[in-house]
N, C-alpha and C positions, 0 to 999 in steps of 0.2 A: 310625619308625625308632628301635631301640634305638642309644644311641652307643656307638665303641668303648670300650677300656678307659685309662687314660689318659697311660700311653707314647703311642697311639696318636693319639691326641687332640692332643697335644705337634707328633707331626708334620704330620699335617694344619692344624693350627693355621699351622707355620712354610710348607705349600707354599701355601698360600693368602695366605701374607702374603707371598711370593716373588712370587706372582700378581700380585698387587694391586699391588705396588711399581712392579714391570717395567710392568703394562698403565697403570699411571698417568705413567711416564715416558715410555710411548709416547704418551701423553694429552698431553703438554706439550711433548714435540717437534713432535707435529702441531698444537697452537698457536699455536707459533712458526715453522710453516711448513719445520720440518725431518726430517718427515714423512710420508710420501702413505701412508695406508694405503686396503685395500682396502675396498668397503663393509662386504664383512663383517668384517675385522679392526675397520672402525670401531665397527660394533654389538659387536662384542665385548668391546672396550675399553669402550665405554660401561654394559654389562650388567654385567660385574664389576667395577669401578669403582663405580659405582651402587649395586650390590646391599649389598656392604659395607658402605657410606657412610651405606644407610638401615636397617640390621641395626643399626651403630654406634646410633642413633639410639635405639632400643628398648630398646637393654641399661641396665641400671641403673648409677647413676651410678660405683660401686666397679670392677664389667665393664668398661663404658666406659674408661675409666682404663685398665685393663690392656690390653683391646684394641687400642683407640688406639697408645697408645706403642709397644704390639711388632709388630701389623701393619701399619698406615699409619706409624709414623715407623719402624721398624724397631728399636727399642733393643735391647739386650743388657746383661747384666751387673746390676749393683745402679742403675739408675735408678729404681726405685721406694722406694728409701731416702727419697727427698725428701717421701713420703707416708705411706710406711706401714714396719711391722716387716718383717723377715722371713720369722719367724712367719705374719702377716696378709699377707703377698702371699701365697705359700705355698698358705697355705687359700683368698683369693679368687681364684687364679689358676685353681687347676682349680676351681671354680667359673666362672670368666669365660668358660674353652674350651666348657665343657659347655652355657652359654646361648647364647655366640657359634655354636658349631657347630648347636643345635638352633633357633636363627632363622632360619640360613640355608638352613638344611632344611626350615623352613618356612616361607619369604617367596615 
């Protein structure tokens, strides 16, 4: 699969982290018992949840970093000042989509 171009990348990036957010909130209400999903809402939850978690895993640690923060904790804005330039997020950012998307395209 060739990937998009990287506007597009940008968005897929954010509905996937939309994804992942929501289906792990559902993860943690059904934990706490404030939840009844159905069995397949449960595979579900568990597959993308999962999936992410073990993509996170493979990406190199600069990726990592980037990934992490905007899809699982959700951040925005200048959080990554705390690490790096602007400049350097910048270039490993669409760097990070471009491996993040092409792992999970092929795990």
């Amino acid at each position: 699969m060739s990937l998009p171009d990287y506007s597009m990348q940008k968005e897929i990036v954010q509905a996937i982290a939309n994804c992942y957010r929501d289906e792990k909130r559902k993860m943690e209400e059904y934990e706490n018992g404030l939840f009844h999903p159905t069995d397949d809402a449960f595979r579900t939850m568990n597959y993308i949840t999962g999936k992410i978690e073990i993509v996170l895993k493979y990406l190199e640690e600069d990726h990592r970093l980037i990934i992490y923060n905007e899809v699982v904790l959700g951040k925005k804005g200048n959080w990554y000042l705390d690490y790096m330039s602007q400049p350097t997020y910048y270039r490993l950012r669409k760097k990070a989509y471009e491996a993040f998307l092409h792992c999970l395209d092929n795990q």
